[in-house]
C-alpha positions in Angstrom: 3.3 207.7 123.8 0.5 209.9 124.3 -3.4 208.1 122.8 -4.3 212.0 121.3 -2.6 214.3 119.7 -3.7 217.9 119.7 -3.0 220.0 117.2 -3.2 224.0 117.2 -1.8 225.6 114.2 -2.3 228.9 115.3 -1.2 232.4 114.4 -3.7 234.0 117.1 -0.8 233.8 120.6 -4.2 235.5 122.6 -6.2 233.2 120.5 -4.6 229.7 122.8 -5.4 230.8 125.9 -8.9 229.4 126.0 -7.8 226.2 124.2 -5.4 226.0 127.3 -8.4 227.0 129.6 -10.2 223.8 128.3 -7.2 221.3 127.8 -6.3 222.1 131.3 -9.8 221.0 132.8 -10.0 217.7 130.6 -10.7 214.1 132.3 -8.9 212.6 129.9 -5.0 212.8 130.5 -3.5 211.2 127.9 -2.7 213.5 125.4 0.1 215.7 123.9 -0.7 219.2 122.8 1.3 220.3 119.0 1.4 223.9 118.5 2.7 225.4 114.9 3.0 228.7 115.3 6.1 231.5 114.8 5.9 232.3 118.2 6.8 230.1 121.7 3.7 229.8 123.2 3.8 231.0 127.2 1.4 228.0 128.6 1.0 225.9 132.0 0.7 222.9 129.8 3.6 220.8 128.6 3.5 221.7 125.3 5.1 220.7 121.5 5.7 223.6 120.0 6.5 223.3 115.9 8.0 226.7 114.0 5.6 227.6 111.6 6.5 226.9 107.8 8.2 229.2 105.5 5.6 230.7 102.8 6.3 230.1 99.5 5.7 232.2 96.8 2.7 233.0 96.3 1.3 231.9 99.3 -0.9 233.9 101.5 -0.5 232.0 104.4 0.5 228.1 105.4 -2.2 226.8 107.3 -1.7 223.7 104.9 1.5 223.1 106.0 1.3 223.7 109.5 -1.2 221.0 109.6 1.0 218.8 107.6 3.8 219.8 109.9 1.8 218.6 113.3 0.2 215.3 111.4 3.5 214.2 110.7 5.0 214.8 113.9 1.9 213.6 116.1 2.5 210.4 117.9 -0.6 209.1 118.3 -2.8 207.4 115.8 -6.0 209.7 116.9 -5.9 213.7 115.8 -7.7 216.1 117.7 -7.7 219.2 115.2 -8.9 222.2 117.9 -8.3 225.6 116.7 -7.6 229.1 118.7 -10.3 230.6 120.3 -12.2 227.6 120.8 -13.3 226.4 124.4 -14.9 222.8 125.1 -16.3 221.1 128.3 -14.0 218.8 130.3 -15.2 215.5 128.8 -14.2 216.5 125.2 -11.2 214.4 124.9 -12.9 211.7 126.7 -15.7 211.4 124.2 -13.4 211.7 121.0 -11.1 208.8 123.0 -14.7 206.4 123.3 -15.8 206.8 119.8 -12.0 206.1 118.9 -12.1 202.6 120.9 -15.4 201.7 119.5 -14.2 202.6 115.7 -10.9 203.5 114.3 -12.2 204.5 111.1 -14.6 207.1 111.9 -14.1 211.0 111.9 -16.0 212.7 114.1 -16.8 215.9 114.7 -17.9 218.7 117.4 -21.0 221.3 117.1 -20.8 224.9 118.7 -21.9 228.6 118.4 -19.7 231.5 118.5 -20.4 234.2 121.2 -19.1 237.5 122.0 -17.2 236.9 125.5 -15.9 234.2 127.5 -19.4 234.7 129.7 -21.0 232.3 126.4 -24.2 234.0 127.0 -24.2 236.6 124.2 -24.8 234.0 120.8 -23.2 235.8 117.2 -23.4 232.9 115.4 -25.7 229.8 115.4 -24.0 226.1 113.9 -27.0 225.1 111.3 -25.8 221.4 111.8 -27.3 221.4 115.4 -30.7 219.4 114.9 -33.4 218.4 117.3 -34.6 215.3 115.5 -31.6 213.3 115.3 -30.4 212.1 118.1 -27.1 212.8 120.0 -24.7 210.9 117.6 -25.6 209.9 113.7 -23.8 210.0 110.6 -23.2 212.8 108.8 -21.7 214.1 105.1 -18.1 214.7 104.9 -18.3 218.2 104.6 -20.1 218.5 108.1 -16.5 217.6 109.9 -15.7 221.1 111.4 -12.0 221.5 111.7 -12.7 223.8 114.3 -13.2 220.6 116.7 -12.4 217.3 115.5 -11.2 213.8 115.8 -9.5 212.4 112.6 -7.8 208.5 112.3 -4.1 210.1 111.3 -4.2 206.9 108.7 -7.1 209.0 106.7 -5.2 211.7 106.3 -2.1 209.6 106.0 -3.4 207.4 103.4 -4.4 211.0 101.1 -0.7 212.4 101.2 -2.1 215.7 103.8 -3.3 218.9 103.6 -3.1 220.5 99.8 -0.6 222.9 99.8 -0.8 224.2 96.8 -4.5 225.6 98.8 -2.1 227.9 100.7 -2.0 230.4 97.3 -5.8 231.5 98.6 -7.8 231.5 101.9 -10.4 228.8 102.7 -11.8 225.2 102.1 -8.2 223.9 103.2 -10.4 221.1 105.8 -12.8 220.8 103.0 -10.6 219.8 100.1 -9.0 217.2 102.7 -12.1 215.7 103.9 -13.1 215.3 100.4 -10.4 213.1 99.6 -10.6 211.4 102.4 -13.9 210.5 101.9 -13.1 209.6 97.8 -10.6 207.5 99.2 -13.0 205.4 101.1 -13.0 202.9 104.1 -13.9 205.7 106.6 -17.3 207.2 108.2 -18.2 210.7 109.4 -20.6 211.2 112.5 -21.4 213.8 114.6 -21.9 213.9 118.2 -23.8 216.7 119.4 -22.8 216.4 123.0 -19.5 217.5 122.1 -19.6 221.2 122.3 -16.9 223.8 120.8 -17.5 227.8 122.4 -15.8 229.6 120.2 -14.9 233.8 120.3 -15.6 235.9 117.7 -12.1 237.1 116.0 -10.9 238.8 113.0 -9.8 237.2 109.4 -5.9 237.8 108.4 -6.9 239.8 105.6 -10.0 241.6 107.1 -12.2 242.9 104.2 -10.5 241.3 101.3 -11.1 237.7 103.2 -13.6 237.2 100.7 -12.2 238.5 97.7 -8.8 236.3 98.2 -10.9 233.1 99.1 -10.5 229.9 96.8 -14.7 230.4 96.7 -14.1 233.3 94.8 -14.7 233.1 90.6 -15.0 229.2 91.0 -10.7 228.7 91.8 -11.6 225.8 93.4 -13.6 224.1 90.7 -10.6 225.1 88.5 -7.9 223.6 91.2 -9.7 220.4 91.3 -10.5 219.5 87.9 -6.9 220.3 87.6 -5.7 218.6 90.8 -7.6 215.3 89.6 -6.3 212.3 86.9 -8.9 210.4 85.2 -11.6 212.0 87.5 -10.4 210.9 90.8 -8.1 212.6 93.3 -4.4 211.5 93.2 -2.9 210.7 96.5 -0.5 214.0 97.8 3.1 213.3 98.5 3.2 215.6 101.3 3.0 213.0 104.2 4.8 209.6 104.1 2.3 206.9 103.5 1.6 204.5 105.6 -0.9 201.2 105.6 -0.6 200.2 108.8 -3.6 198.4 109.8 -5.9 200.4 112.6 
């Protein structure tokens, strides 16, 4: 049994070819790589592909349920979440593998810009969590986990139910709302480590202009889903992955 897991929902096939560019060049050996996609991925990697779920109705896409789909089929108890079109140096793996051994129970995550080309010398976007007074590696909130480039205990997101699915009706917030349960749920830390560095290529949303407009940010739907999602003022835990309270 593979120590990471890997997961790439992905509906970007162009989009994997850098993730394969830096999972090839990793120190650290040990992992599988879980792709949920509708199409076979062509890669040199040994790789466990996952059809992507049917939509509902409703649904604008299932990004929910393709990362329910690879949590429940991972088979290791540490989840790299690292999305298309995002490179990282050879040690990644080996980092997110450390902070694992020395603590189970912490989520950490990556920090990276966005740049034009593979070249990573033309900057489009700068991360605002990058910060020169803090160190290397320090706590964070638990909406600073970037789902772009992340480990996650798959016991947090076990011990929440998954991914909402129900968030699949809109576009957006899908890490955030999970995070935030995780972290209501309690008994698990968030850092980040700055030395871990995502390179991610600019690409275009699935619905282009009307991103915005068919986003769960837009006319407070999110407020509205969770005062509705939540009993008694706290989140109730999803039934979308089997529970489990094995001990880390």
């Amino acid at each position: 049994m593979a120590q990471i897991s890997v997961i790439t929902p992905s509906v970007r096939p162009e989009g994997l070819k850098l993730v394969e560019k830096a999972l090839r060049r990793q120190t650290f050996k040990d992992f599988e790589w879980i792709i949920v996609s509708s199409f076979l991925p062509v890669t040199l990697l040994e790789v466990r592909w996952l059809e992507e779920p049917e939509k509902k109705k409703d649904d604008l896409w299932v990004l929910n349920k393709a990362y329910n789909t690879a949590i429940q089929e991972a088979r290791s108890d540490l989840i790299v979440s690292w999305q298309d079109y995002t490179y990282a140096k050879p040690d990644t793996l080996e980092k997110f593998w450390f902070h694992y051994q020395q603590d189970p129970k912490k989520l950490i995550t990556a920090v990276g810009n966005k740049y034009s080309d593979e070249t990573f010398t033309v900057q489009t976007w700068k991360d605002p969590r990058e910060r020169d007074d803090q160190g290397t590696f320090y706590p964070c909130y638990w909406n600073d986990i970037e789902w772009n480039l992340c480990s996650v205990p798959k016991q947090a997101v076990l011990d929440v139910g998954g991914f909402d699915e129900e968030m699949d009706k809109y576009y957006g917030l899908d890490g955030f709302n999970v995070l935030n349960r995780i972290q209501d749920v309690g008994g698990y830390d968030f850092w980040l480590d700055q030395t871990i560095k995502s390179y991610s290529l600019e690409h275009g949303r699935l619905a282009g202009e009307k991103w915005d407009e068919l986003n769960w940010m837009k006319d407070n739907r999110y407020n509205t889903h969770v005062a509705r999602r939540k009993q008694e003022g706290k989140w109730p835990v999803l039934s979308y992955l089997q529970r489990q309270s094995q001990p880390l």
